[in-house]
PQR file with spaces between the fields and no chain letter, atoms N, CA, C, O and H, PARSE charges and radii, in Angstrom:
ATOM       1  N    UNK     1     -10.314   26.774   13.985 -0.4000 1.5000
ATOM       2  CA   UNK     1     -11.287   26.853   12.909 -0.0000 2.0000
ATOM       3  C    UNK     1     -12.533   26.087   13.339  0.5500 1.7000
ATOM       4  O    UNK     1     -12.536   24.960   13.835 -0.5500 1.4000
ATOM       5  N    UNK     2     -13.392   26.710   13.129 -0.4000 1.5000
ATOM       6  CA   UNK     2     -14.888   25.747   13.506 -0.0000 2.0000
ATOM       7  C    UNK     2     -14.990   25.243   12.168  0.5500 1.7000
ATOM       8  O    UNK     2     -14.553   25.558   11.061 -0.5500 1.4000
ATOM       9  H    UNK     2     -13.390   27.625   12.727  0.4000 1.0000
ATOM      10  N    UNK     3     -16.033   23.960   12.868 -0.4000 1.5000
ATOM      11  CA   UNK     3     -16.093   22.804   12.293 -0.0000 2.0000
ATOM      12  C    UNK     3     -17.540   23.490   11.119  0.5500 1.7000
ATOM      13  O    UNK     3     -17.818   22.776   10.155 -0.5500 1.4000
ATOM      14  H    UNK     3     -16.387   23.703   13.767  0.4000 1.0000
ATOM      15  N    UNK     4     -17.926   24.136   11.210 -0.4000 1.5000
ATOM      16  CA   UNK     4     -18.503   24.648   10.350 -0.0000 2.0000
ATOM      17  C    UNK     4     -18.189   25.492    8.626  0.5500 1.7000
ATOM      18  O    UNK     4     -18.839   25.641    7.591 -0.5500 1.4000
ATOM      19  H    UNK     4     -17.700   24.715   11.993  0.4000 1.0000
ATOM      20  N    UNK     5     -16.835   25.866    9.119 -0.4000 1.5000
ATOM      21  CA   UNK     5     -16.313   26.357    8.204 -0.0000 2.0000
ATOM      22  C    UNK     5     -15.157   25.449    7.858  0.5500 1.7000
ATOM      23  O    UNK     5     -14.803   25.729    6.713 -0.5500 1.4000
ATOM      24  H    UNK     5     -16.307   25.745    9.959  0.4000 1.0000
ATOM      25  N    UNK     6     -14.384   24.434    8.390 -0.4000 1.5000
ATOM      26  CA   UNK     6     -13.593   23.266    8.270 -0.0000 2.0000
ATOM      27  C    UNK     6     -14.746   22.965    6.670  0.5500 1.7000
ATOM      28  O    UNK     6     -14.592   23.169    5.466 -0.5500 1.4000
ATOM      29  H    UNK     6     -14.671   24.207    9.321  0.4000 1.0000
ATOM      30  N    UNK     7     -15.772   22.442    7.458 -0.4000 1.5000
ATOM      31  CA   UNK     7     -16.824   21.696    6.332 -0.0000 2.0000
ATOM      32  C    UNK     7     -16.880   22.435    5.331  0.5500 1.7000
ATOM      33  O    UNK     7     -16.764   21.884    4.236 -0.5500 1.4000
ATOM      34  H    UNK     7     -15.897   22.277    8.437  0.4000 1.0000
ATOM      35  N    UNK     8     -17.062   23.812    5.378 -0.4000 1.5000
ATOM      36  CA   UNK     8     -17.807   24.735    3.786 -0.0000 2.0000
ATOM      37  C    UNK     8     -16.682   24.363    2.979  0.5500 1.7000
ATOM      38  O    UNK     8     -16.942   23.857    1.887 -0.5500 1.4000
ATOM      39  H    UNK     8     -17.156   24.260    6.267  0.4000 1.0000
ATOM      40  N    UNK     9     -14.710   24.612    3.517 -0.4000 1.5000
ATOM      41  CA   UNK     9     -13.988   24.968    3.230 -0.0000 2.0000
ATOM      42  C    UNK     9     -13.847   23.556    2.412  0.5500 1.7000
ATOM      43  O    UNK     9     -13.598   23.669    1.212 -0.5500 1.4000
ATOM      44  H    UNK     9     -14.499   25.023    4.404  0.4000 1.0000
ATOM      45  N    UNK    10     -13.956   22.497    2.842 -0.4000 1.5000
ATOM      46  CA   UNK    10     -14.011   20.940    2.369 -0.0000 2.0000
ATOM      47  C    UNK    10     -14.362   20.892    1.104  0.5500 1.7000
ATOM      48  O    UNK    10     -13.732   20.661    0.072 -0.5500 1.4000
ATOM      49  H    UNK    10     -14.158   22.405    3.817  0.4000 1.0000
ATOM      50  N    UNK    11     -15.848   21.231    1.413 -0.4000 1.5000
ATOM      51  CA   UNK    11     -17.048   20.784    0.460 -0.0000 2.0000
ATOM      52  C    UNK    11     -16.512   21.875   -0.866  0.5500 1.7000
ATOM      53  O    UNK    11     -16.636   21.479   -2.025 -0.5500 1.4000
ATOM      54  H    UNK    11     -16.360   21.418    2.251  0.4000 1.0000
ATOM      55  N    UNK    12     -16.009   23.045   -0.619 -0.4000 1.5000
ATOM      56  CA   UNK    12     -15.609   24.314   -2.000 -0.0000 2.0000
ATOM      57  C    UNK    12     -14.168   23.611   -2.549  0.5500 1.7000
ATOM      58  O    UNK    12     -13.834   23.538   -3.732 -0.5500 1.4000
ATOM      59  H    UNK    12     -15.908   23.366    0.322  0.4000 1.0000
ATOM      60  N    UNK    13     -13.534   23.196   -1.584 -0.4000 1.5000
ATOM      61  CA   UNK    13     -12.152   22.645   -2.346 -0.0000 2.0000
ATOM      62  C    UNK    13     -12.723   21.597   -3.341  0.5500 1.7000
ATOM      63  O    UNK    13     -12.429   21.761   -4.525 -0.5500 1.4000
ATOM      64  H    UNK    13     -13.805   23.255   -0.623  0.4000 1.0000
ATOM      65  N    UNK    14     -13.635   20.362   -2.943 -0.4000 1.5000
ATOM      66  CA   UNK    14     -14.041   19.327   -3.709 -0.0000 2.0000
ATOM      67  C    UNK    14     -14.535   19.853   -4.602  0.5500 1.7000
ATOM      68  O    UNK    14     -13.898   19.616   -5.628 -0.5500 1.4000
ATOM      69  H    UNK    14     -13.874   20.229   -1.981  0.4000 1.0000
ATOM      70  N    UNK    15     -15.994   20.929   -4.882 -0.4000 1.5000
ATOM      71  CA   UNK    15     -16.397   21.069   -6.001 -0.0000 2.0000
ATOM      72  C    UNK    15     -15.407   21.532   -7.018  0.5500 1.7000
ATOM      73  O    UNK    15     -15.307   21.137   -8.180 -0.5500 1.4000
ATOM      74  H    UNK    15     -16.511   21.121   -4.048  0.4000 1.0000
ATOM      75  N    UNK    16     -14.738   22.371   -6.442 -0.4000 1.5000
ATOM      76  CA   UNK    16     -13.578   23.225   -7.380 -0.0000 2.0000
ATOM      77  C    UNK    16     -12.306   22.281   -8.297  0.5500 1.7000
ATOM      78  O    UNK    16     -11.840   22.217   -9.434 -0.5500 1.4000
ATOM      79  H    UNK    16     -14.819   22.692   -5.498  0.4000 1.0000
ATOM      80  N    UNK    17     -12.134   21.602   -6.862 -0.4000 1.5000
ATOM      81  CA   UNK    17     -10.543   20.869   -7.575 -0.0000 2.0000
ATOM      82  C    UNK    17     -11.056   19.359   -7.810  0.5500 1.7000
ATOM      83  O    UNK    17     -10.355   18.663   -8.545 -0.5500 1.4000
ATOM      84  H    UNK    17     -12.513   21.654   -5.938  0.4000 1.0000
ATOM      85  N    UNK    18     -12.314   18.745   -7.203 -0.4000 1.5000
ATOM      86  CA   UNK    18     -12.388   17.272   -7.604 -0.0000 2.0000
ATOM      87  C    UNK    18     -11.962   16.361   -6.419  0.5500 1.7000
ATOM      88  O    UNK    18     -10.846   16.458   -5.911 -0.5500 1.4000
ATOM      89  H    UNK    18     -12.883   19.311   -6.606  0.4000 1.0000
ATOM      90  N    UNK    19     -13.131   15.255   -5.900 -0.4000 1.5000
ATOM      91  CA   UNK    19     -12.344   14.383   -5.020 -0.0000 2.0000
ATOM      92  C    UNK    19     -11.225   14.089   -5.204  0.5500 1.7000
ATOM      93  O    UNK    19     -10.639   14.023   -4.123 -0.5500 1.4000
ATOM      94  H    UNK    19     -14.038   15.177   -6.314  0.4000 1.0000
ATOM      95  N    UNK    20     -10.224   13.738   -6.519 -0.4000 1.5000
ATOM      96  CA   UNK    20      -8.973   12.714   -6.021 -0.0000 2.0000
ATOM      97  C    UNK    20      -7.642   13.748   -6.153  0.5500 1.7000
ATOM      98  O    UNK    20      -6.435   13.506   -6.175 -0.5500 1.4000
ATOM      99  H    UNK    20     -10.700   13.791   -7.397  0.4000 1.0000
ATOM     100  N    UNK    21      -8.436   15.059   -6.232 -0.4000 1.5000
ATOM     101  CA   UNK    21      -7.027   15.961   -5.928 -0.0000 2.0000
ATOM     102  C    UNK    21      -7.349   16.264   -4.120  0.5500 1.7000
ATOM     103  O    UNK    21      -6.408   15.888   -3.422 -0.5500 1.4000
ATOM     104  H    UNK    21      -9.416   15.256   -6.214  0.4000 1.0000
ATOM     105  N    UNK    22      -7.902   16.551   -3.756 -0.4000 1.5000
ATOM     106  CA   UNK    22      -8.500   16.684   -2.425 -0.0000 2.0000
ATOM     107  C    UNK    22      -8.218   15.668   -1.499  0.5500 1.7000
ATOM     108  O    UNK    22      -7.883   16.008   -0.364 -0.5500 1.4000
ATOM     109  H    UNK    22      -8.668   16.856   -4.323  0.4000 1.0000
ATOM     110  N    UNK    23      -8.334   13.932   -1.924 -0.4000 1.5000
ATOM     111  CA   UNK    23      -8.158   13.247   -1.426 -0.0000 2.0000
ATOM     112  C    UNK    23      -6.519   12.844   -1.034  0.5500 1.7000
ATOM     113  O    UNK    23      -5.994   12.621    0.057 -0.5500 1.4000
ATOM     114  H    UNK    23      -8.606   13.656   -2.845  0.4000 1.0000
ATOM     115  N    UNK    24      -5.872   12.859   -2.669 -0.4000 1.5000
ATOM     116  CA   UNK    24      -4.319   12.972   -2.394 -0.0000 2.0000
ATOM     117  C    UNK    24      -3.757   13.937   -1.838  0.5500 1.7000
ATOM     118  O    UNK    24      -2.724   13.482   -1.346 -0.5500 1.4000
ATOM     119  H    UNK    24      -6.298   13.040   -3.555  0.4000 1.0000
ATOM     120  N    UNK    25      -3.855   15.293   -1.572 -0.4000 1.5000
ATOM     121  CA   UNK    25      -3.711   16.067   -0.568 -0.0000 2.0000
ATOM     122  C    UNK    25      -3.596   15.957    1.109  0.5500 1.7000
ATOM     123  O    UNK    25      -2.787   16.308    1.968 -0.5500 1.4000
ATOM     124  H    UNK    25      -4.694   15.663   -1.971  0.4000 1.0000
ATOM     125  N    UNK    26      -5.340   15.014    1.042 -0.4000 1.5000
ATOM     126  CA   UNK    26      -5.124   14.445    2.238 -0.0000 2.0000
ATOM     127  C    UNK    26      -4.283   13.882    2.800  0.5500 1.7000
ATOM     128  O    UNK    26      -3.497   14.135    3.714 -0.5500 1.4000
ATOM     129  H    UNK    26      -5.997   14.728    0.344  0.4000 1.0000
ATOM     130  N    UNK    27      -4.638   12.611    1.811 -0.4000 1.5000
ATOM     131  CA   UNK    27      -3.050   11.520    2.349 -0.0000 2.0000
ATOM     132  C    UNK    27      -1.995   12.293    2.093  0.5500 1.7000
ATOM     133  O    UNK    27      -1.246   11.994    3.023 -0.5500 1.4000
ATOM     134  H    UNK    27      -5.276   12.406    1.069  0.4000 1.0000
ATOM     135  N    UNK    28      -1.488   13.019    1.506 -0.4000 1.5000
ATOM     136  CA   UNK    28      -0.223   13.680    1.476 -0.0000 2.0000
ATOM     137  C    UNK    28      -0.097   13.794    3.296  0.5500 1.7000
ATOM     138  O    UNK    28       0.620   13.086    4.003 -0.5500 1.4000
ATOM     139  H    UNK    28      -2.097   13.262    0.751  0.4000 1.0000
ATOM     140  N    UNK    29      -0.798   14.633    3.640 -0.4000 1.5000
ATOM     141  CA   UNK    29      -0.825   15.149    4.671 -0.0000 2.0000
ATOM     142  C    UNK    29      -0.712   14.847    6.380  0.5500 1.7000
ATOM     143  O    UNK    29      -0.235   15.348    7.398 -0.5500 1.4000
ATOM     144  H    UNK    29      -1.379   15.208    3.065  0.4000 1.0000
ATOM     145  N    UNK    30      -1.546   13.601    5.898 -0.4000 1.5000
ATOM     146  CA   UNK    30      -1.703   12.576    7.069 -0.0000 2.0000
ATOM     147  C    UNK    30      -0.531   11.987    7.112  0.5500 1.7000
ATOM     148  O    UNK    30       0.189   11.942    8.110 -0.5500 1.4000
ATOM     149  H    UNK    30      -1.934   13.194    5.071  0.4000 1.0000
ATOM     150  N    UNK    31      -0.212   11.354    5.685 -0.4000 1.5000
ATOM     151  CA   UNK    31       1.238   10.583    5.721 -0.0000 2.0000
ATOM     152  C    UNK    31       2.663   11.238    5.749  0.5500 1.7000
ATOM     153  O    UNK    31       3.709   10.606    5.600 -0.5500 1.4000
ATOM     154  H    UNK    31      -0.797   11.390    4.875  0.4000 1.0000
ATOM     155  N    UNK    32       2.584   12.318    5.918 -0.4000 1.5000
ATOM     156  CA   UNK    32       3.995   12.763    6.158 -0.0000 2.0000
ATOM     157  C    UNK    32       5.025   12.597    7.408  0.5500 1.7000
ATOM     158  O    UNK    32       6.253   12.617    7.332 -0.5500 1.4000
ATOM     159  H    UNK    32       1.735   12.832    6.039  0.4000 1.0000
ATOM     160  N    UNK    33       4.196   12.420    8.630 -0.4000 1.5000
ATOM     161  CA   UNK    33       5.144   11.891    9.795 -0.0000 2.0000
ATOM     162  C    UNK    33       5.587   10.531    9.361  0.5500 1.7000
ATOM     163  O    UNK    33       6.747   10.230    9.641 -0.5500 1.4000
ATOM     164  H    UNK    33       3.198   12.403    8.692  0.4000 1.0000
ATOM     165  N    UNK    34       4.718    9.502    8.606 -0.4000 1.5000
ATOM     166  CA   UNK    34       5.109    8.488    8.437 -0.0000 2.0000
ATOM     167  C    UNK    34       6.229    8.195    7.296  0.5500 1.7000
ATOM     168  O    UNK    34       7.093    7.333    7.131 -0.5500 1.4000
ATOM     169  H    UNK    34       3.776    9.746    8.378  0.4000 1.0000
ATOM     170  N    UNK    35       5.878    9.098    6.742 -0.4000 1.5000
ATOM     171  CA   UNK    35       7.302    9.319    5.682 -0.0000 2.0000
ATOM     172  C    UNK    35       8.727    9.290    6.378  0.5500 1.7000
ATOM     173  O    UNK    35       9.696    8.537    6.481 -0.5500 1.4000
ATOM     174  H    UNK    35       5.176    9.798    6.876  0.4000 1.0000
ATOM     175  N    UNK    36       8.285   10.585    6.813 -0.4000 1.5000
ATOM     176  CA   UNK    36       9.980   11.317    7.551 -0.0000 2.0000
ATOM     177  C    UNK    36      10.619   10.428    8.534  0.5500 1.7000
ATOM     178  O    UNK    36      11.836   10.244    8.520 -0.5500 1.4000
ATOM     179  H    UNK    36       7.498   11.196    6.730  0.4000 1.0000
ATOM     180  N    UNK    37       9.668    9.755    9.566 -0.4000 1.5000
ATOM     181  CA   UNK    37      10.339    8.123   10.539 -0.0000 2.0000
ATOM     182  C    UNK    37      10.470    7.310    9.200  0.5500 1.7000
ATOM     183  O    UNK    37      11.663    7.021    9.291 -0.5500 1.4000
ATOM     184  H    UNK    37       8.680    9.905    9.577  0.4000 1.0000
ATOM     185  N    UNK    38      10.125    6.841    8.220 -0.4000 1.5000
ATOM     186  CA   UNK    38      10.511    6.136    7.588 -0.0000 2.0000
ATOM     187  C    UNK    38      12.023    6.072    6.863  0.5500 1.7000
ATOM     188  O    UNK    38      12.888    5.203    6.754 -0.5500 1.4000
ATOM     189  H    UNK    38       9.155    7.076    8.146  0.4000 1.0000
ATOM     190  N    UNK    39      11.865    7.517    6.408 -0.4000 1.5000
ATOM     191  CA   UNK    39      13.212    7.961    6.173 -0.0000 2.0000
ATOM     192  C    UNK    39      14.236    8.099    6.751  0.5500 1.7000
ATOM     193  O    UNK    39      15.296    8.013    6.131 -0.5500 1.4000
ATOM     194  H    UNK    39      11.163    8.223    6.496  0.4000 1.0000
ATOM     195  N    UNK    40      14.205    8.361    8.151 -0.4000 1.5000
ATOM     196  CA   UNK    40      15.231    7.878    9.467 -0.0000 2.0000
ATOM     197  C    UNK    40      15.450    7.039    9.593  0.5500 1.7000
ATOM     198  O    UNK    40      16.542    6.818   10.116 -0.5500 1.4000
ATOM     199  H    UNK    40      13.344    8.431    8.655  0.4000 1.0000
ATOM     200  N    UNK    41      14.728    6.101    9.275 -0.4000 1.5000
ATOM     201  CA   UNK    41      15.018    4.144    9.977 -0.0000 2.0000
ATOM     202  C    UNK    41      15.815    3.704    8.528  0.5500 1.7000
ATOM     203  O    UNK    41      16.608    2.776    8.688 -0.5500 1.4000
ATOM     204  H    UNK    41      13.841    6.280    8.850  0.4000 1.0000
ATOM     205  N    UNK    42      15.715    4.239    7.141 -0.4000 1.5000
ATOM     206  CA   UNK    42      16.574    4.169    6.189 -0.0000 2.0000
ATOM     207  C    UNK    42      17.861    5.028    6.655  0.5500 1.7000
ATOM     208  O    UNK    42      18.869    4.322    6.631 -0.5500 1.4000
ATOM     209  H    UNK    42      15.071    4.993    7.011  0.4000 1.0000
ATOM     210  N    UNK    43      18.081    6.213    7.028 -0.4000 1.5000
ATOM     211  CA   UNK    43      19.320    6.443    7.288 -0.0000 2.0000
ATOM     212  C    UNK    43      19.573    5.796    8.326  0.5500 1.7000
ATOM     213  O    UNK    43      20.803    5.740    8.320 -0.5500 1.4000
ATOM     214  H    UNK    43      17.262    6.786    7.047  0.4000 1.0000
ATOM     215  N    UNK    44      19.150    5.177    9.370 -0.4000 1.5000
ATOM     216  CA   UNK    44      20.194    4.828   10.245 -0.0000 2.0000
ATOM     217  C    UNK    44      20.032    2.916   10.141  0.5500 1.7000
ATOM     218  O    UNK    44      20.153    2.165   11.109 -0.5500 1.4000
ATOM     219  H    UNK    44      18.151    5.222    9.374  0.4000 1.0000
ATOM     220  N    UNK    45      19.826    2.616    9.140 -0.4000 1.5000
ATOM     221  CA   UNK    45      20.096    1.448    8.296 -0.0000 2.0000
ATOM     222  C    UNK    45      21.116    1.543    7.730  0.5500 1.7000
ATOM     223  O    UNK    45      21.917    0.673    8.071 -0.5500 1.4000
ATOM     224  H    UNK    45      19.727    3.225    8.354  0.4000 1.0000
ATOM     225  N    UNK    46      21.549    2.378    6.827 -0.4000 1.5000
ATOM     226  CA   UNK    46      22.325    2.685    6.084 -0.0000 2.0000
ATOM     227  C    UNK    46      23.605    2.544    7.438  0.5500 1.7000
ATOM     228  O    UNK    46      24.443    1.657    7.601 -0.5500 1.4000
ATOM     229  H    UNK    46      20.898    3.085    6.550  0.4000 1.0000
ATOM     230  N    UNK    47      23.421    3.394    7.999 -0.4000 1.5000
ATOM     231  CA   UNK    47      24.693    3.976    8.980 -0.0000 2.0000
ATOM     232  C    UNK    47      25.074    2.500    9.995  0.5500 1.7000
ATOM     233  O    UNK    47      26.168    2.381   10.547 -0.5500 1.4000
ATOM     234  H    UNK    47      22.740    4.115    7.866  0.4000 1.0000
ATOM     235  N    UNK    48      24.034    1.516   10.097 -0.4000 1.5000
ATOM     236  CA   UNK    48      24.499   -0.223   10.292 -0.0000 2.0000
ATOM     237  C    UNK    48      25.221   -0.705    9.353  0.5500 1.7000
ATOM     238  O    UNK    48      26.311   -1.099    9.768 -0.5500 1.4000
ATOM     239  H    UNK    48      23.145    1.613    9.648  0.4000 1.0000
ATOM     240  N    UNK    49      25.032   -0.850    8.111 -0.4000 1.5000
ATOM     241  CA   UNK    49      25.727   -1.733    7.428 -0.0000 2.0000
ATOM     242  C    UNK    49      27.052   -0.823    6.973  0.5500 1.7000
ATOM     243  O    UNK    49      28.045   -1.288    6.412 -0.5500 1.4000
ATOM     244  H    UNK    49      24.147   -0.530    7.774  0.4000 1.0000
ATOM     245  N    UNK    50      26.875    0.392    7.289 -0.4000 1.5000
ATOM     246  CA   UNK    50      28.526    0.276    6.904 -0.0000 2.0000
ATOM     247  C    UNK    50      29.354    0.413    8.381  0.5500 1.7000
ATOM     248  O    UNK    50      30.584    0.469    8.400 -0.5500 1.4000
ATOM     249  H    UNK    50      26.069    0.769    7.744  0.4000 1.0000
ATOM     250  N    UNK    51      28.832    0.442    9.166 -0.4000 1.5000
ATOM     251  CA   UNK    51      29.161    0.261   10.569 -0.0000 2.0000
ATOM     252  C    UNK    51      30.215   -1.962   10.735  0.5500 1.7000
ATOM     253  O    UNK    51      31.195   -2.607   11.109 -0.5500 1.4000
ATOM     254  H    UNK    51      27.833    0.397    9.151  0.4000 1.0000
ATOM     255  N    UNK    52      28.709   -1.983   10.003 -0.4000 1.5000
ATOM     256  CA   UNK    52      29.218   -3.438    9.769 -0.0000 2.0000
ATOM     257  C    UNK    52      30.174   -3.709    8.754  0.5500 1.7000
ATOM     258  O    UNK    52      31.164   -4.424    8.907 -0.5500 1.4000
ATOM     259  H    UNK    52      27.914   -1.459    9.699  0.4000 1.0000
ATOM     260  N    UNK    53      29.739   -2.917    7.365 -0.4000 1.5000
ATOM     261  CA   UNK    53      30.839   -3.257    6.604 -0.0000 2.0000
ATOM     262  C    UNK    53      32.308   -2.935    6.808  0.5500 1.7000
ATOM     263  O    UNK    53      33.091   -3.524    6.063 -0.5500 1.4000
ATOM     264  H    UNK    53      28.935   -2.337    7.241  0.4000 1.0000
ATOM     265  N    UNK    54      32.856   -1.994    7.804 -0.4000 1.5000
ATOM     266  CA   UNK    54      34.044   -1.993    8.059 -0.0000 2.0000
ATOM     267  C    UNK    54      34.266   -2.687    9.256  0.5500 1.7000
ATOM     268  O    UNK    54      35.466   -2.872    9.457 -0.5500 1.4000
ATOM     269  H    UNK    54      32.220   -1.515    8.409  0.4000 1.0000
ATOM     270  N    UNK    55      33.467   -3.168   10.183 -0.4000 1.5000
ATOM     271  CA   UNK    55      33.929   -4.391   11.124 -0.0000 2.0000
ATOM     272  C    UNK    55      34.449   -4.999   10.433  0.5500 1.7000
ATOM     273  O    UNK    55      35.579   -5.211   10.874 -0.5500 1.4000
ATOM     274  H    UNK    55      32.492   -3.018   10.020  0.4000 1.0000
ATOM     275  N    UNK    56      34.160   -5.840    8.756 -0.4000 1.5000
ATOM     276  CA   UNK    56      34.694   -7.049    8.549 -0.0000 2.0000
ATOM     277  C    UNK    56      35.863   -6.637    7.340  0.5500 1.7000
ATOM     278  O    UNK    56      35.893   -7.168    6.230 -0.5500 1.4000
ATOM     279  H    UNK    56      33.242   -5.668    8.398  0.4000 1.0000
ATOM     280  N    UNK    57      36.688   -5.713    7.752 -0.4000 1.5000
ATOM     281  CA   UNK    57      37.733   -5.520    6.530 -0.0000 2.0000
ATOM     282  C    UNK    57      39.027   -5.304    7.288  0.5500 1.7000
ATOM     283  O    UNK    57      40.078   -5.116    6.674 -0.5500 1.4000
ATOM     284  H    UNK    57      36.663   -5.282    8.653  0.4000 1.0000
């Protein structure tokens, strides 16, 4: 996509839907790898302590 039409496409979403729907979109967007590793390092947290919790029984 050129950066020309990236921009029109920007600038029509904002007038239409409003910076802070546009903006949370963004971050939706950006932040989703950081989600999904986040959510791994919780499952394999999880999968330590009961790793641990049956070491000690």
């Amino acid at each position: 996509m050129e950066d020309t039409s990236l921009l029109t496409l920007l600038s029509t979403l904002v007038s239409n839907l409003g910076f802070p729907i546009v903006l949370a979109g963004y971050l939706l967007l950006r932040f989703e790898k950081k989600i999904e590793s986040l959510s791994q390092a919780f499952l394999e947290l999880l999968h330590v302590i009961r790793e641990e919790v049956h070491k000690r029984k």
